[in-house]
N, CA, C and O atoms as CSV, one atom per row, in Angstrom:
chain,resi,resn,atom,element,x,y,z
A,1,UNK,N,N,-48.890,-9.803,-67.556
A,1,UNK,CA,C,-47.775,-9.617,-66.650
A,1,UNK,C,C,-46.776,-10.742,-66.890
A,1,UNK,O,O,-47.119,-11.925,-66.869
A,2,UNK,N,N,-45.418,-10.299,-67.140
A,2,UNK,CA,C,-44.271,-11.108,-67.050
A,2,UNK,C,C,-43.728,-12.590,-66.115
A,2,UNK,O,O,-42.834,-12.453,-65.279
A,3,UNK,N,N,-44.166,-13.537,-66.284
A,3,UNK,CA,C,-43.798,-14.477,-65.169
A,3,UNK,C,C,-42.582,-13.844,-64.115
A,3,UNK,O,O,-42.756,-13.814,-62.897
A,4,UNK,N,N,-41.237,-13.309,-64.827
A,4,UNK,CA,C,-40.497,-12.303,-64.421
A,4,UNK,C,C,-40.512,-11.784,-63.204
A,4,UNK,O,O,-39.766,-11.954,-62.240
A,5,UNK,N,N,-41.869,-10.839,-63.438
A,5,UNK,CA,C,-42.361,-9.986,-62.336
A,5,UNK,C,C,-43.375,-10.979,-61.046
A,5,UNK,O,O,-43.555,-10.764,-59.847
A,6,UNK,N,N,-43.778,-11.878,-61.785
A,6,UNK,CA,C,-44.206,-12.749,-60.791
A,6,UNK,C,C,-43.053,-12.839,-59.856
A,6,UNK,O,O,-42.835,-12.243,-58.801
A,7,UNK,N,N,-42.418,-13.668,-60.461
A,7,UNK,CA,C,-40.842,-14.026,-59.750
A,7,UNK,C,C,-40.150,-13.186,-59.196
A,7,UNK,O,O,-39.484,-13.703,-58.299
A,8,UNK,N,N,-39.983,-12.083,-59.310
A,8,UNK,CA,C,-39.151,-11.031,-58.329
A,8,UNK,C,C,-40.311,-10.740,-57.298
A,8,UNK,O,O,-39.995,-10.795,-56.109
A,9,UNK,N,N,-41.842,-10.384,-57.675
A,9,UNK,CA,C,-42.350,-10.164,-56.018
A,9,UNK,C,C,-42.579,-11.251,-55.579
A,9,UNK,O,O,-43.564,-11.038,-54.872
A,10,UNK,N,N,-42.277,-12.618,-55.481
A,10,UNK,CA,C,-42.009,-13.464,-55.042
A,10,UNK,C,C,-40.883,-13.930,-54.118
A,10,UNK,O,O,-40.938,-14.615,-53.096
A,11,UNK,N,N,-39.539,-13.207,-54.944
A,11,UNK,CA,C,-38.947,-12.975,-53.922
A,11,UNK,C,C,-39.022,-12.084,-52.590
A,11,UNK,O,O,-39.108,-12.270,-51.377
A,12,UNK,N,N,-38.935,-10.940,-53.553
A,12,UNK,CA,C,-39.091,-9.654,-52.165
A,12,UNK,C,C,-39.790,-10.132,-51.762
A,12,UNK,O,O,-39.169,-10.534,-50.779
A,13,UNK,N,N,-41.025,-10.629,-51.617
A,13,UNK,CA,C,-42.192,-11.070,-50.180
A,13,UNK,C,C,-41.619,-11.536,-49.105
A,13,UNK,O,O,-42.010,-11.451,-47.941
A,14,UNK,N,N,-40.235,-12.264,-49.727
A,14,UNK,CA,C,-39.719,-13.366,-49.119
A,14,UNK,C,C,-40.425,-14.461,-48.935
A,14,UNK,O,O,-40.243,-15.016,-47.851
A,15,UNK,N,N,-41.337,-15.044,-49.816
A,15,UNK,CA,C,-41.688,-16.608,-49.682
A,15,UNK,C,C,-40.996,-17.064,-50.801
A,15,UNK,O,O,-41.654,-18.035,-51.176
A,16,UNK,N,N,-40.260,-16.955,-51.382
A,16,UNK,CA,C,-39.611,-17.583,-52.654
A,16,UNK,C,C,-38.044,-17.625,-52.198
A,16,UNK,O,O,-37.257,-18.140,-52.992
A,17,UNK,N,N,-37.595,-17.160,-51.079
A,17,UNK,CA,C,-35.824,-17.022,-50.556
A,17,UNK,C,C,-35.045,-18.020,-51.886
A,17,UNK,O,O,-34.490,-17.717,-52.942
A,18,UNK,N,N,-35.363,-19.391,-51.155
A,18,UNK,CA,C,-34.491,-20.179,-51.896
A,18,UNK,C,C,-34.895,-20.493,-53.340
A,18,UNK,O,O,-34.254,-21.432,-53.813
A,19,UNK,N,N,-36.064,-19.777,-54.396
A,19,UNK,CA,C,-35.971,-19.200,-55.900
A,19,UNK,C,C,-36.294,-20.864,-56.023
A,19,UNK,O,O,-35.883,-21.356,-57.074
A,20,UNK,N,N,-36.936,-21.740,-55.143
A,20,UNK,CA,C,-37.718,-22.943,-55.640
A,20,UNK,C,C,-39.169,-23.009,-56.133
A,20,UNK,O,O,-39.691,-24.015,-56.614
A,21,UNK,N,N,-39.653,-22.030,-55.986
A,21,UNK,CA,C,-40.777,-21.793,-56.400
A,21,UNK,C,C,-41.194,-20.328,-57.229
A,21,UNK,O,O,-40.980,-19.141,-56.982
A,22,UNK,N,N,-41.957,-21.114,-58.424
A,22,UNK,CA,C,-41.782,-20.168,-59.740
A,22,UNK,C,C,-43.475,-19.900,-60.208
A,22,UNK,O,O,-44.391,-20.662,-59.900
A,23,UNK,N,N,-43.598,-18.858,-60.873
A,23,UNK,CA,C,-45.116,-18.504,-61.266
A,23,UNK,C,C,-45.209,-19.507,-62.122
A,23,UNK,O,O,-46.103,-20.293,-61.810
A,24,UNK,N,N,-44.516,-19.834,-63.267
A,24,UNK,CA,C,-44.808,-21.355,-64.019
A,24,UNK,C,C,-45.297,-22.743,-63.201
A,24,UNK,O,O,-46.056,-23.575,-63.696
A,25,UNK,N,N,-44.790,-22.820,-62.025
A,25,UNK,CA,C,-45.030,-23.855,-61.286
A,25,UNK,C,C,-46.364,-23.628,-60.367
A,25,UNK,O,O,-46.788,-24.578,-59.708
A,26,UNK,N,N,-46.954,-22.487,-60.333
A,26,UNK,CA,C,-48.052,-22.112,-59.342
A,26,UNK,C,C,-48.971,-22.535,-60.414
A,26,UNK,O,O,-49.639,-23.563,-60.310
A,27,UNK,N,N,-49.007,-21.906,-61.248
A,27,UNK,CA,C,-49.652,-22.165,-62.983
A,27,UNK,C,C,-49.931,-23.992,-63.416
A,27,UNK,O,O,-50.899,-24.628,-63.832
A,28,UNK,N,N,-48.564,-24.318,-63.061
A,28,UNK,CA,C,-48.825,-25.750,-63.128
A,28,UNK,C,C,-49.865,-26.391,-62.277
A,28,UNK,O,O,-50.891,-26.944,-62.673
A,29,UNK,N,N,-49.365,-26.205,-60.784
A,29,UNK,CA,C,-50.303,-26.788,-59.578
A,29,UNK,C,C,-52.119,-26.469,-60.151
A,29,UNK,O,O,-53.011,-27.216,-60.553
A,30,UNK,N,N,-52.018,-25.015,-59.921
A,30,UNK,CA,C,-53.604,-24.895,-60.734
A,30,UNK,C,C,-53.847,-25.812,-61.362
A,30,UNK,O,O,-54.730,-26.620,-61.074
A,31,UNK,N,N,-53.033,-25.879,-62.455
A,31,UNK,CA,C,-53.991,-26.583,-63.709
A,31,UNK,C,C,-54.540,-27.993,-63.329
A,31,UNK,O,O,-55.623,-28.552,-63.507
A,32,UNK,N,N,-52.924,-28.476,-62.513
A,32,UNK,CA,C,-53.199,-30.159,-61.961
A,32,UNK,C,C,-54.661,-30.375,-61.092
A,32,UNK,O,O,-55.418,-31.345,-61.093
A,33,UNK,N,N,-54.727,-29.417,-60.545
A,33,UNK,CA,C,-56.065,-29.555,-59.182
A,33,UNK,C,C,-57.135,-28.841,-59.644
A,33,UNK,O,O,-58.031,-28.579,-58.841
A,34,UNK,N,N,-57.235,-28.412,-60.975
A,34,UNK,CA,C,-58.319,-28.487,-61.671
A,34,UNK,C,C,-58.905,-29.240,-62.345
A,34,UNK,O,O,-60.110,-29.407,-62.533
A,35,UNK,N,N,-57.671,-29.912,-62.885
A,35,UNK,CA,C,-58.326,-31.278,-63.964
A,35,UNK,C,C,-58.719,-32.274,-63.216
A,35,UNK,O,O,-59.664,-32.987,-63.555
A,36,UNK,N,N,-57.844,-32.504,-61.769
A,36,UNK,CA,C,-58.626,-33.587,-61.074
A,36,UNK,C,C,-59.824,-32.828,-60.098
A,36,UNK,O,O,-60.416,-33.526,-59.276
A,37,UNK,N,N,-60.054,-31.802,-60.189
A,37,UNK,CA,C,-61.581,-31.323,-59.859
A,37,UNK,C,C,-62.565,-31.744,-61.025
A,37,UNK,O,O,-63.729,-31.902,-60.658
A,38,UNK,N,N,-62.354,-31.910,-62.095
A,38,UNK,CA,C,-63.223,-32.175,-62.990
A,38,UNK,C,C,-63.830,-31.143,-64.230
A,38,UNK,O,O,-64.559,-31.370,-65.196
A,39,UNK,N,N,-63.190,-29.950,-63.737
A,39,UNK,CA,C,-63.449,-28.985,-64.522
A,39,UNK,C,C,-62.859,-29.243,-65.715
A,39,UNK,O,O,-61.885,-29.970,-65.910
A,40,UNK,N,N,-63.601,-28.504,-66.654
A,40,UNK,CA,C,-63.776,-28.630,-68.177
A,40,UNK,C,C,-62.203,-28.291,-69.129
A,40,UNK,O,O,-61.435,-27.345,-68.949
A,41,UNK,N,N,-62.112,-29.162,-69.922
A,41,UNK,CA,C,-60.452,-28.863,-69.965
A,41,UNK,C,C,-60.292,-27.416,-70.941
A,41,UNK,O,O,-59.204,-26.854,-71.070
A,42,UNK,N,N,-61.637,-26.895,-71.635
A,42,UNK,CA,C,-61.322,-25.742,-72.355
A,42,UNK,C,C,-61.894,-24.498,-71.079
A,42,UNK,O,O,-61.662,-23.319,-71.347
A,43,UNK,N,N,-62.306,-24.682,-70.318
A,43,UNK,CA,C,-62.525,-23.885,-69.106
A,43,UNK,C,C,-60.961,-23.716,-68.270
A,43,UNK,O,O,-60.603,-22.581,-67.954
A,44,UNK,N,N,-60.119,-24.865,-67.960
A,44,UNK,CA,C,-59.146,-24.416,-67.717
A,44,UNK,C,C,-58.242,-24.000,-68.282
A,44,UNK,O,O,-57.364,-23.498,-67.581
A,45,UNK,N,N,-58.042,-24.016,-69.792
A,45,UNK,CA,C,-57.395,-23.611,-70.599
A,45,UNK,C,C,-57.705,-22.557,-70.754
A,45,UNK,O,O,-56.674,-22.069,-71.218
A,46,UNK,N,N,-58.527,-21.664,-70.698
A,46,UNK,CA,C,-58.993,-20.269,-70.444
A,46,UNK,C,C,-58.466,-19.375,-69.902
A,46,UNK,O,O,-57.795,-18.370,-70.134
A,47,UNK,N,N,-59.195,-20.315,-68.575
A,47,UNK,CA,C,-58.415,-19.248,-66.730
A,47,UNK,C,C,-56.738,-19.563,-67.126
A,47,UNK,O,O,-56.170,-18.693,-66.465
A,48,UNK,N,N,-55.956,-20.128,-67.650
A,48,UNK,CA,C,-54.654,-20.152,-67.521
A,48,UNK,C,C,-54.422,-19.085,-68.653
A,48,UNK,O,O,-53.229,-18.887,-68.880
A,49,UNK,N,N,-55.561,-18.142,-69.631
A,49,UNK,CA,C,-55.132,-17.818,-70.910
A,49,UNK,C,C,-54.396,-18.164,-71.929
A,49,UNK,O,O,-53.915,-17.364,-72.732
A,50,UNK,N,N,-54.217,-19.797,-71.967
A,50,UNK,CA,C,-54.054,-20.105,-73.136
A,50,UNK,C,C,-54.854,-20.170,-74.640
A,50,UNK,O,O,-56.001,-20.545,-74.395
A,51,UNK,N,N,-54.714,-19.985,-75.860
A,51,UNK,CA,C,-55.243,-19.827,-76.798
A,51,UNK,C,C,-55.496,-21.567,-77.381
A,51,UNK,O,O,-54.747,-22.497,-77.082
A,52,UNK,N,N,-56.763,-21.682,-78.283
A,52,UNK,CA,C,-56.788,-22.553,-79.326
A,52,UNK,C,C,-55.372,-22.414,-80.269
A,52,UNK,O,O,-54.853,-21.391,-80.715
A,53,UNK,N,N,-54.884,-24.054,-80.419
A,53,UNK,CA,C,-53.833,-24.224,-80.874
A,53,UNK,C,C,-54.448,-24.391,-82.673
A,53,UNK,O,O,-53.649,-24.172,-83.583
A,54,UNK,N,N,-55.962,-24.805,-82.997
A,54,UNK,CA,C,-56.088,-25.355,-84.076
A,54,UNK,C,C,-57.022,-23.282,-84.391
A,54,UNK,O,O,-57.850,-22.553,-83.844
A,55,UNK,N,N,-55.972,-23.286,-85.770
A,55,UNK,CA,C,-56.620,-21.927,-86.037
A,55,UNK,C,C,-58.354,-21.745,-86.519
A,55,UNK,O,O,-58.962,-20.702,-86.277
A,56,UNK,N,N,-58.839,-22.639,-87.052
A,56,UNK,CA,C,-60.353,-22.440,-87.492
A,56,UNK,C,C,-61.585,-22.769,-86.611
A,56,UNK,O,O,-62.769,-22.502,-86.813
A,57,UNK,N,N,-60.797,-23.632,-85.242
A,57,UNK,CA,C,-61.557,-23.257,-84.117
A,57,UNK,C,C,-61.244,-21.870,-83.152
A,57,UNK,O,O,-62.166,-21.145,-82.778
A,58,UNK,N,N,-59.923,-21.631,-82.833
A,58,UNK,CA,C,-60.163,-20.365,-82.488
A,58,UNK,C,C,-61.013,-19.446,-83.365
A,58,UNK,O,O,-62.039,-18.988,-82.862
A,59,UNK,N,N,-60.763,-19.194,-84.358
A,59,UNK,CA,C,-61.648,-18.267,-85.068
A,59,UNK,C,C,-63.082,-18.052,-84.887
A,59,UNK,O,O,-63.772,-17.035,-84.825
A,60,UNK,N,N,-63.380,-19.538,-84.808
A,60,UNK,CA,C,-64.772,-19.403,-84.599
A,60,UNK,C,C,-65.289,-19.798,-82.755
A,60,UNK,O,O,-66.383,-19.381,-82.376
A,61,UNK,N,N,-64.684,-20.336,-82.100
A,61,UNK,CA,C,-65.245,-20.360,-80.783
A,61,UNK,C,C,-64.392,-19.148,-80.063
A,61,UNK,O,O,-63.176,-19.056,-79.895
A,62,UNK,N,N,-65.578,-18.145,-79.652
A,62,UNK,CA,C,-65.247,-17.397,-78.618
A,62,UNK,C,C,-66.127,-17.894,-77.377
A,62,UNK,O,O,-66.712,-16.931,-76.883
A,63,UNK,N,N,-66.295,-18.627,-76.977
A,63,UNK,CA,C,-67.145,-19.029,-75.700
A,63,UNK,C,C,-65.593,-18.328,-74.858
A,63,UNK,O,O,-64.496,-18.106,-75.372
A,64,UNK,N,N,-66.086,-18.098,-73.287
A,64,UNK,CA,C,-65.404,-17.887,-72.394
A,64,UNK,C,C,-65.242,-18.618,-70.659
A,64,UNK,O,O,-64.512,-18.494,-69.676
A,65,UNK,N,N,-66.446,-19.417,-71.100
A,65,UNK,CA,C,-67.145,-20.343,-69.794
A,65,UNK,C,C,-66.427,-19.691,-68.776
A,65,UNK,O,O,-65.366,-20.016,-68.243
A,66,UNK,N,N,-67.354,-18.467,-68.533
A,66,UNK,CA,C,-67.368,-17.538,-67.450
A,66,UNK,C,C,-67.894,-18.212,-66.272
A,66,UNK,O,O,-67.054,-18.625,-65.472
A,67,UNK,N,N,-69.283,-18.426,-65.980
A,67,UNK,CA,C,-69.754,-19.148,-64.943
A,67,UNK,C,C,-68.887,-20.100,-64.410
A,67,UNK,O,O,-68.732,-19.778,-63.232
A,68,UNK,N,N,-68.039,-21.418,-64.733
A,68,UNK,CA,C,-67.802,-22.175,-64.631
A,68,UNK,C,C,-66.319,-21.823,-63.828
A,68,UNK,O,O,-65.976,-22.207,-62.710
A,69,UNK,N,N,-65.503,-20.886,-64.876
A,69,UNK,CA,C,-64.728,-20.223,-64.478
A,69,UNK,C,C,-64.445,-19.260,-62.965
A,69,UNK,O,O,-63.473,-19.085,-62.230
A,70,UNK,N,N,-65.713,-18.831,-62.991
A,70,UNK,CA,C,-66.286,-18.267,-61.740
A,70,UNK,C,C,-66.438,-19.587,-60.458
A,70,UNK,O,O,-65.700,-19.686,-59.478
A,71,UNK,N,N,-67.362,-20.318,-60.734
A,71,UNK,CA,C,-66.786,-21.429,-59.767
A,71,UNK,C,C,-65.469,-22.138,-59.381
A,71,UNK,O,O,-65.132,-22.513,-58.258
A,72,UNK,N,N,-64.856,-22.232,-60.442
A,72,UNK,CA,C,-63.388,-22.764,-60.372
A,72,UNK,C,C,-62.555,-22.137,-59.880
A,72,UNK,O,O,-61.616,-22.846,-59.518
A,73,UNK,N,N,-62.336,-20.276,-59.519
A,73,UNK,CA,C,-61.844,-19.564,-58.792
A,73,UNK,C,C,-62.274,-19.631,-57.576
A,73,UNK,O,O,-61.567,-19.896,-56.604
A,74,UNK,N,N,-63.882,-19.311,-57.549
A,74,UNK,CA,C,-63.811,-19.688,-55.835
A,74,UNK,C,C,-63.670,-20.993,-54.817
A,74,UNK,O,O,-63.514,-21.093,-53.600
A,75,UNK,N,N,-63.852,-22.308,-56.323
A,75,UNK,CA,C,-62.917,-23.109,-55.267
A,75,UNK,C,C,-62.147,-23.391,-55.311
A,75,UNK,O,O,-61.917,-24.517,-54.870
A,76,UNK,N,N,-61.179,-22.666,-55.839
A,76,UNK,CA,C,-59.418,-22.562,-56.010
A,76,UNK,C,C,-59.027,-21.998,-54.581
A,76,UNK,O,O,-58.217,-22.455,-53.773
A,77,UNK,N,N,-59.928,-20.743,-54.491
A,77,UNK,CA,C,-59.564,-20.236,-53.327
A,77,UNK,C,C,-59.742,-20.721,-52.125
A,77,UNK,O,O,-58.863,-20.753,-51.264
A,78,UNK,N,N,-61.005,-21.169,-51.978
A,78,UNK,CA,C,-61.118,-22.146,-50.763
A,78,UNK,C,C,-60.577,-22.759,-50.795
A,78,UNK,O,O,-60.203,-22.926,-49.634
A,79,UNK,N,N,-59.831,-23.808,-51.770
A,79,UNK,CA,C,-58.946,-24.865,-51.131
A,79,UNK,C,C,-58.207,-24.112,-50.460
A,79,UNK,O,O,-58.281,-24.102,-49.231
A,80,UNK,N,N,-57.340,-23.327,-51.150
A,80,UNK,CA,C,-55.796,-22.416,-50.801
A,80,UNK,C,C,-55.797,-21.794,-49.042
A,80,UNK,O,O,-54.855,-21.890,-48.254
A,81,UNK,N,N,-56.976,-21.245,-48.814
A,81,UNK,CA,C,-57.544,-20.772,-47.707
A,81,UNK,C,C,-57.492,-22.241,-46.933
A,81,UNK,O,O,-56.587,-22.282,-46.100
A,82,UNK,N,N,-58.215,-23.352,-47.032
A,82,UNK,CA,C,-58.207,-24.929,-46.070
A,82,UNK,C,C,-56.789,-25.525,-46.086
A,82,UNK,O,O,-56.440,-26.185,-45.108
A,83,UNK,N,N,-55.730,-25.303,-47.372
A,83,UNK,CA,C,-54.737,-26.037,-46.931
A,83,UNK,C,C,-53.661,-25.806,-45.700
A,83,UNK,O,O,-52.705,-26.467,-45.293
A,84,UNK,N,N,-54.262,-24.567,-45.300
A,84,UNK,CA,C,-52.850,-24.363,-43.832
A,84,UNK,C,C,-53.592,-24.301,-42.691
A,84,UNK,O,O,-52.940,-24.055,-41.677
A,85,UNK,N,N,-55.242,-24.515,-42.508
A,85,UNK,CA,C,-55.997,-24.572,-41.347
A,85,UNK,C,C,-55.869,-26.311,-40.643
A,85,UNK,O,O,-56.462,-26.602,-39.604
C-alpha cells in the first residue's frame, strides 16, 4: 500500500487535519521504540519490510523472525493502547 493512501485516510479520519502527521513518520516512531525495546535490528527491519541492502546475504538469508516479530506487534500494541489511559 502507497504511503499516499496512508495519507489521504489519514486525513479523511480527520486525525491528520493539519497534514503534520505522515505514514513515513508513524514508520519512523515504530522503528525508534523498537530499537530502544531491544528488539533485534534485522527483526525490525522486517516488520518495516525493508530488504537486505548487501545482495549475497539477501540471497541467502530468508529467516523471517516471525516469533519475535509476533511479540514486537503485541507490544507495539499495548503500548499504543497505555499511551492515552
Amino acid at each position: 500500500m502507497a504511503a499516499t493512501t496512508i495519507n489521504a485516510v489519514l486525513i479523511r479520519a480527520g486525525f491528520n487535519h493539519e497534514r503534520l502527521f505522515r505514514a513515513h513518520g508513524a514508520r519512523g516512531t515504530f522503528s525508534t521504540w523498537a530499537y530502544e525495546q531491544g528488539f533485534t535490528p534485522l527483526a525490525v527491519e522486517r516488520q518495516l519490510a525493508h530488504v537486505e541492502k548487501n545482495r549475497v546475504s539477501r540471497a541467502y538469508n530468508k529467516a523471517e523472525f516471525l516469533p519475535e516479530r509476533q511479540r514486537m506487534m503485541q507490544d507495539w500494541g499495548d503500548y499504543l493502547q497505555n499511551i492515552g489511559s
